[in-house]
N, C-alpha and C positions, 0 to 999 in steps of 0.2 A: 647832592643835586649835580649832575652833570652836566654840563654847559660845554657849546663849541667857543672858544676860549682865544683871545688874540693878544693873550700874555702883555694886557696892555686896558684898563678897563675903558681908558677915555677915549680910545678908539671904538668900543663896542658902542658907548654912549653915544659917539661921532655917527657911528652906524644908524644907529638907534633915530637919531634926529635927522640922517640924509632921506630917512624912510620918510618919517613924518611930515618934511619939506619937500619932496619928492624931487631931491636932488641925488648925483653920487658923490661921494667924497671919498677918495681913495685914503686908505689905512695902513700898517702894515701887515698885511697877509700873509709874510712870509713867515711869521713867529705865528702864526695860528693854527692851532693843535686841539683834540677833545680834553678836555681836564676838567674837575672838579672847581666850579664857580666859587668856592673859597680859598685856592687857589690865585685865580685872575684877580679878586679881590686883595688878597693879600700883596702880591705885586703891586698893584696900585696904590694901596698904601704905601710903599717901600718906593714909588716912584716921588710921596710928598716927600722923602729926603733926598732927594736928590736938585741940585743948582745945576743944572746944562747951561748958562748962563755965567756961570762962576768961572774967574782962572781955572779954577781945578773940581771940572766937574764930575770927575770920576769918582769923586771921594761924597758920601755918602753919611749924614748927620742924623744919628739919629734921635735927634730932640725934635727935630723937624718931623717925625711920627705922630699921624692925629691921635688926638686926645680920644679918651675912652667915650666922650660926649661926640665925637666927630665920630666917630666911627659909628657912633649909634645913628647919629642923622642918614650916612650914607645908608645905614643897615636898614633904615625903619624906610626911606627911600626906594632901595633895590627890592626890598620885598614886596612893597606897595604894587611897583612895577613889574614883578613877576605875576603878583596878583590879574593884575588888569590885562598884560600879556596873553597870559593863559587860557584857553579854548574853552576851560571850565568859568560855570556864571560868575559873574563877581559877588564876591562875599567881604565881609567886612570881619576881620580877623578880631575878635574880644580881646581886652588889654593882657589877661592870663596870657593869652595863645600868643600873644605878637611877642611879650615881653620872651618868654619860651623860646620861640623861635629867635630873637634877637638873641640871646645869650648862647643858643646853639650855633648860630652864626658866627659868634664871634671866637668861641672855642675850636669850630673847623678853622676859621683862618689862621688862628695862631699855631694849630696844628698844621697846616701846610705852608705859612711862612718859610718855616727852613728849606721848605723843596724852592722853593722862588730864588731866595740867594743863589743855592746853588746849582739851579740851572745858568743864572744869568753870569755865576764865577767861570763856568765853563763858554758859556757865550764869549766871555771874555778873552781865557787864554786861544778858542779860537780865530777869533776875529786879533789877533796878536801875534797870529802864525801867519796869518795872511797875510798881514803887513808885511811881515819879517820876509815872509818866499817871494811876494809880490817885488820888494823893494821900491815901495813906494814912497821913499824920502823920510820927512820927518813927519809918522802919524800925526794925524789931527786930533786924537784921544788917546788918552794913557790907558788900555784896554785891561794890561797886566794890572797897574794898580785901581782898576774896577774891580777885576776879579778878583786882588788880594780885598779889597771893600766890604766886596759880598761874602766872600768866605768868611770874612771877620763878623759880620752878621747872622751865617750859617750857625758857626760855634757858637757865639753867645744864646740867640735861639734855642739851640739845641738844651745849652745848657740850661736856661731856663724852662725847658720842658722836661725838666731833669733826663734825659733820655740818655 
């Protein structure tokens, strides 16, 4: 499923509810690109490990990845809402089809996880060049060791997709 994508799902969410409130709420648009909705999901995930908050919030835990029950809540959730979304009448998905769809769901995101890391590794070393030509004193984020973060999640990912 294709989706226009704001490599950030709780901005679309944010989106999602300025509709329903009939307010705006600016997001960031500047990271939004067409991609594959398991994709945008899977970053989002990858966004529960991360502490922006924390000393050191570039650094990236990941125990802090929701559980396979969490993951199904957001899944059984998004789908609902694709359901309701959609121009077509609303139908009531049978538990065969949902369960189906839920495990398909969740094999594309694990399948495009790795692309997330390392778009966001390269995010990284860019916004670290910037700084560097900019000379902007002392960055306010360790960008380099985000991007080593991410790539440390790319690898293992990968690995684990035996790929």
């Amino acid at each position: 499923m294709q989706k226009y994508c704001f490599q950030k799902v709780f901005s679309v969410l944010l989106v999602n509810l300025a509709f329903c409130l009939l307010k705006v709420i600016v997001v960031d648009f500047e990271y939004a690109s067409p991609n594959p909705a398991a994709f945008d999901i899977a970053n989002h995930f990858h966004e529960w490990t991360a502490n922006y908050h924390s000393p050191t919030p570039h650094i990236l835990d990941p125990t802090h990845y929701p559980t396979a029950q969490e993951r199904r809540n957001f899944y059984v959730a998004y789908i609902e809402q694709c359901v309701v979304s959609s121009s077509a009448p609303p139908e009531v998905l049978e538990e065969d089809i949902l369960e189906g769809e839920l495990e398909k769901l969740d094999r594309q995101v694990k399948a495009w996880s790795p692309a997330s890391h390392a778009m966001w590794a390269v995010w990284g070393i860019v916004q670290a060049k910037e700084d560097i030509e900019g000379k902007e004193g002392e960055p306010e984020f360790d960008y380099i060791g985000y991007a080593r973060c991410r790539m440390k999640g790319f690898r293992r990912e990968v690995c684990a997709l035996e790929i």
